[in-house]
Each structure stands twice: as C-alpha cells, then as structure tokens.
N, C-alpha and C positions, 0 to 999 in steps of 0.2 A: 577631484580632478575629472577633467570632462573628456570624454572621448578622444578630441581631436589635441588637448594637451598627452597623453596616453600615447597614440601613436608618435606625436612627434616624440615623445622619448624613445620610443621603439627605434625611428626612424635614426636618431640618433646614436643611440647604441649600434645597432648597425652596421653604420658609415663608418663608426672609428674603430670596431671589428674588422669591416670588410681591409680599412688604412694599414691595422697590424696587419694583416694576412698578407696582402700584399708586397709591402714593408721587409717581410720574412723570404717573400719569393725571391723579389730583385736581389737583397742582401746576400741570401745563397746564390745565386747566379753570379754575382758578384765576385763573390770567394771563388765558386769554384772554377770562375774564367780566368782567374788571379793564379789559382795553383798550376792549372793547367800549361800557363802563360811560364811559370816561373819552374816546373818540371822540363819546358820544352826547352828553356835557357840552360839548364843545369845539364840533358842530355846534349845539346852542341858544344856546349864546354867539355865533356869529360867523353872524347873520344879514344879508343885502346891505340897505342905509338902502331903503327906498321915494323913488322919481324923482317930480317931480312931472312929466307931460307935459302941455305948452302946446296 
C-alpha cells in the first residue's frame, strides 16, 4: 500500500469516528431535552389541592 492509499484509510477511519462521536452527542441532547420536557409535564400535572385554613 502506498502512502496516499494509507492516509485515505486514515482519513477514513476518522470521519466515521468523528460520525459516532457526534451521533452520541446529538442523541444525549436529545434524551436529555426529552426528560426534561416530560419532567416539566409531570410537575404542572401534579400540583398539592389548595387547604382551606379555619
């Protein structure tokens, strides 16, 4: 293999490291605007009744 086939495997490798890593970021960004979203639902749902005091 000659040099310039070498780096394009390099370069290759790479690219679809750098595609996972990425891939991973968005994904958790994802979820965690997801739970957030679905924590913030579940608190305006479950508010304590109002007491009346004597």
């Amino acid at each position: 293999m000659n040099h310039y086939e070498q780096s394009k495997k390099a370069r290759r490798v790479a690219s679809v490291v750098y595609l996972i890593f990425m891939a991973v970021i968005l994904g958790g960004t994802f979820i965690s605007q997801q739970k957030k979203a679905s924590a913030a639902k579940a608190e305006v749902k479950v508010q304590p009744e109002k007491v009346n005091s004597i």
